[in-house]
C-alpha positions as CSV (number, residue, x, y, z in Angstrom):
1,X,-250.0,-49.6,52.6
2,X,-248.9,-53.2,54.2
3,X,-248.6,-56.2,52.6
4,X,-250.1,-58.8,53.5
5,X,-248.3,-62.1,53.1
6,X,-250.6,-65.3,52.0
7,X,-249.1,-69.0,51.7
8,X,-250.3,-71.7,49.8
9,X,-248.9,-75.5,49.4
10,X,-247.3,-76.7,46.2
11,X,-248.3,-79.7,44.3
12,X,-249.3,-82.6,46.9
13,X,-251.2,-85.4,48.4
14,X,-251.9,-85.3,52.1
15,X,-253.1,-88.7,53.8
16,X,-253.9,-89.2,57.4
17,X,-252.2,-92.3,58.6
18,X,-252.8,-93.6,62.1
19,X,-251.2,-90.5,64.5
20,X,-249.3,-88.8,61.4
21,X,-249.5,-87.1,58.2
22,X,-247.5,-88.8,54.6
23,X,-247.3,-86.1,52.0
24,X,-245.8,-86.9,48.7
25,X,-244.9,-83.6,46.8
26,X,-245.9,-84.4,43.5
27,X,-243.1,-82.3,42.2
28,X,-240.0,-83.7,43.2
29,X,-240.9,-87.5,44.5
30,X,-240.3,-87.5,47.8
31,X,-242.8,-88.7,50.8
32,X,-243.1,-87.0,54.2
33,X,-243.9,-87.7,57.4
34,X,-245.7,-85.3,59.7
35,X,-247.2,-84.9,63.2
36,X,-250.9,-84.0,63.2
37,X,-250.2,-80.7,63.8
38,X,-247.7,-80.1,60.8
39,X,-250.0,-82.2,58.7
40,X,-253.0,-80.9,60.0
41,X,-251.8,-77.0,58.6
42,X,-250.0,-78.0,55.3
43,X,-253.1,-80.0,54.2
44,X,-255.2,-77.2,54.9
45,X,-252.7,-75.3,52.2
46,X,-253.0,-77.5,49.9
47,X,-257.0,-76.8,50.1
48,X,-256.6,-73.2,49.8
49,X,-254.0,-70.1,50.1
50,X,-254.3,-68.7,53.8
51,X,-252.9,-65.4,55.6
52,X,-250.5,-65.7,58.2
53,X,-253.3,-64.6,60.2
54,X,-255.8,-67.5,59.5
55,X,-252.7,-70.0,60.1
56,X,-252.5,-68.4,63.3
57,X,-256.2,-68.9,64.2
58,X,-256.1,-72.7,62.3
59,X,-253.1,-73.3,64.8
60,X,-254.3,-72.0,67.7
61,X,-257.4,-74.4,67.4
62,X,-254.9,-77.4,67.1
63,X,-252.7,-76.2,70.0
64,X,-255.5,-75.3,72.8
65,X,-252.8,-75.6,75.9
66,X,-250.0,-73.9,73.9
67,X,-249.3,-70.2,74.7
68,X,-249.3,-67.0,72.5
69,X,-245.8,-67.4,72.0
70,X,-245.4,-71.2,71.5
71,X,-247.9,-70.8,68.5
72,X,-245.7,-68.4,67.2
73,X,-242.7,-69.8,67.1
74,X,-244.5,-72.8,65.8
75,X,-245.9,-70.7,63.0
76,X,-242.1,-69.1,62.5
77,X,-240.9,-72.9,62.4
78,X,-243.1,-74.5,60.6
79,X,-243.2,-71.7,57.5
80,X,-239.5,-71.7,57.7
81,X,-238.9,-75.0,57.6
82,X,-241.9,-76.3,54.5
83,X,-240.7,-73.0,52.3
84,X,-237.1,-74.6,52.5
85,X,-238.4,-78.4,51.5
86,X,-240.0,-76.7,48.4
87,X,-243.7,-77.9,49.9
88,X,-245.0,-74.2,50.6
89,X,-244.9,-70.5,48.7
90,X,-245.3,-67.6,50.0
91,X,-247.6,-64.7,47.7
């Protein structure tokens, strides 16, 4: 049987501000800035835990002109990068 991974943001607030994202992780203290698309997916995990799969389909909605492949490595990226700032856990 697989297992399916689901991820879920930790403790923070996500505002919209002009063109970019601030997110304060509650946590630790510290703010963040993020593109739309970045801010656009970890707000959405702070709402609720989502499969790599819904991320997928939540990313390719942002990303209409990107290909397969670019939403992908975004994906890869993006998971990568929030699990290692503390801002994202994977169940």
């Amino acid at each position: 049987m697989t297992q399916l991974t689901s991820y879920k943001a930790t403790s923070i607030r996500c505002r919209q501000w002009q063109d970019d994202y601030v997110i304060y992780d509650q946590l630790s203290g510290d703010t963040h800035v993020l593109d739309v698309v970045s801010g656009e997916l970890i707000c959405a995990l702070s709402k609720q835990t989502m499969s790599r799969a819904k991320l997928l389909a939540l990313l390719t909605e942002l990303c209409v002109d990107a290909t397969e492949s670019e939403i992908e490595s975004y994906l890869f990226d993006f998971i990568e990068k929030f699990e290692l700032l503390g801002l994202l856990i994977s169940e």
